[in-house]
N, C-alpha and C positions, 0 to 999 in steps of 0.2 A: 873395621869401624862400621862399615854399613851393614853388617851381620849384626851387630852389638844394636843398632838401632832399629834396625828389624826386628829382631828381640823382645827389643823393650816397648815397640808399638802392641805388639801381639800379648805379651803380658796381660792376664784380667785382671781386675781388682781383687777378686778372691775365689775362689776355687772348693769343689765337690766334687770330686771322685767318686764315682761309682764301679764297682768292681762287674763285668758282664756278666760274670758267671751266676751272680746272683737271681738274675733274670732267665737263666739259661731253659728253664724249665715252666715256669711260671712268671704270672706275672705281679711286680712288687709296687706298694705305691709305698710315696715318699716326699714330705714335706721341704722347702727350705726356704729359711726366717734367716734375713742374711742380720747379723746385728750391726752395732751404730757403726765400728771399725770399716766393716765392707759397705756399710752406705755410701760413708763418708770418701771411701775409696772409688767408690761406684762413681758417685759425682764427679771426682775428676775425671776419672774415663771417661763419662758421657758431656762433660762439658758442659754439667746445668752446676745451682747454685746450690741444692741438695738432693739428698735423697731420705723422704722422712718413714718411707715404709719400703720392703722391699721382699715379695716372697713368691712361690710358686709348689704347686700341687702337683706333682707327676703320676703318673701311672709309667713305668718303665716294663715291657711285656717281650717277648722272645718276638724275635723276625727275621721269617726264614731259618735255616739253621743256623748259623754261626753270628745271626746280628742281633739287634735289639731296635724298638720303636718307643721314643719317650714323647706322650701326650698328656697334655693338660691345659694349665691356665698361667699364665706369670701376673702377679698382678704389684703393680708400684704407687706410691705417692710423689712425687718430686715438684722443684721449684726451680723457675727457668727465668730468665730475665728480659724482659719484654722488650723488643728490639726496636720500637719507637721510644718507651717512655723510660727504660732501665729502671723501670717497677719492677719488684718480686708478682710472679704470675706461676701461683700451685693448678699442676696436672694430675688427671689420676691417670693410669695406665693398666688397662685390662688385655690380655693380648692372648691368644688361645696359640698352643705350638703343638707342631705335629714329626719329628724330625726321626728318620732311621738312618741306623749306624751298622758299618758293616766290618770287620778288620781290613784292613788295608790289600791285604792279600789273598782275597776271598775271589774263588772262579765264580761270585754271582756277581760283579760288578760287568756290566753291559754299557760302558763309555760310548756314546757316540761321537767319534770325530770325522772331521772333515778332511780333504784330501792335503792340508797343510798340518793336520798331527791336531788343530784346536779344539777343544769341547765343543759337542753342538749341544745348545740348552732349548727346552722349548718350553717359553715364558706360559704357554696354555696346560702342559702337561703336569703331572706330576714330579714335584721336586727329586732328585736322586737322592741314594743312598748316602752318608760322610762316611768317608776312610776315619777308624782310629789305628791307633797303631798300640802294642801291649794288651795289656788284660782290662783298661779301666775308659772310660768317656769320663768326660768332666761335665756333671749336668750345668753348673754356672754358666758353663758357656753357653747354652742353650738358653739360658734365664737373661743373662745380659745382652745377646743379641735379640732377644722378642725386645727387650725393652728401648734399646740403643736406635731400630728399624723403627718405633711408634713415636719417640722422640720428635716434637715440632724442630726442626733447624730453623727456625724463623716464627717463636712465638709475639703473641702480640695481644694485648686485653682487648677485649669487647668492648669493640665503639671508637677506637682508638687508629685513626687515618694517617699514614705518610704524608706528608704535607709537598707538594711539587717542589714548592722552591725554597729551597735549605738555606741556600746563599743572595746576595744581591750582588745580580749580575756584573750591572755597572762597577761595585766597589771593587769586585774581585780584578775587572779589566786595570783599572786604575793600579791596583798593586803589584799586577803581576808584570814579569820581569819583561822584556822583548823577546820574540820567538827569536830564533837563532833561526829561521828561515824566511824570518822578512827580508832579510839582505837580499838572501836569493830570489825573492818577488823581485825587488827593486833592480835588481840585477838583470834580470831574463826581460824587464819593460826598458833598459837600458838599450839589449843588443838588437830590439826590434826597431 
């Protein structure tokens, strides 16, 4: 069961395949214009209210021997819901990506780990190589995560404050139930 749900987290909304080989020599550029079906799928993945444009410009070019380097632009429209006033609140989203790929069982992967087997990452340095695994990378995945990482988790319109106090205080004291630990107050000033 927990494989099946693993699964289906990992699942993108829609998918590009690119074959390596095509890059193996040269380098290819390549558009992709997701349409309304993968917008609309896009949106529930990333958990906004739409997605009204959605595209990216690659340059896919050989790295190293056996890998490939896909750079360019991703660029989005989307509509997120504003987390004070549950207004519709349109983003645009420009996001420049630089990502290489290596086969998974390439003698140029140089992992650093530490003396317990775990990755050591060095947030200053330059990003590592992605393992794929077969003959293809999926460039979507490269296009949904520029955009899913620029996503605000916490939009909000312009001008538009959190207000302190949501509740009154007093009312809530009045409704709410007795702690099941005042006995134990009254209790512990009993055996003193």
């Amino acid at each position: 069961m927990a494989d099946e749900e693993n699964a289906a987290v990992r699942k993108l909304p829609f998918s590009r395949p690119f074959a390596v080989s095509r890059a193996s020599s040269a380098a290819f550029d390549m558009r992709i214009d997701a349409d309304a079906a993968e917008r609309a799928a896009t949106a529930g993945f990333l958990d906004v209210r739409s997605v009204e444009s959605l595209s990216a410009d690659l340059r896919i070019s050989p790295w190293r021997r056996d890998g490939v380097r896909v750079k360019g632009t991703v660029r989005a429209g989307i509509t997120q819901t504003c987390v004070v006033t549950l207004e519709p609140l349109e983003a645009t989203i420009e996001e420049e990506v630089d990502v290489t790929f290596l086969p998974e069982n390439s003698r140029q992967f140089h992992r650093k780990l530490n003396e317990e087997g775990e990755l050591i990452v060095d947030p200053n340095g330059p990003d590592e190589p992605e393992p794929f695994s077969g003959t293809e990378i999926d460039l979507a995945a490269v296009v949904i995560e520029a955009i899913g990482l620029a996503v605000d988790p916490y939009p909000r319109k312009p001008g538009v404050a959190v207000t302190e106090k949501l509740i009154d205080t007093d009312d809530a004291q009045d409704d709410a139930a007795p702690s099941p630990f005042a006995a134990l107050k009254d209790w512990k000033n009993q055996s003193e």
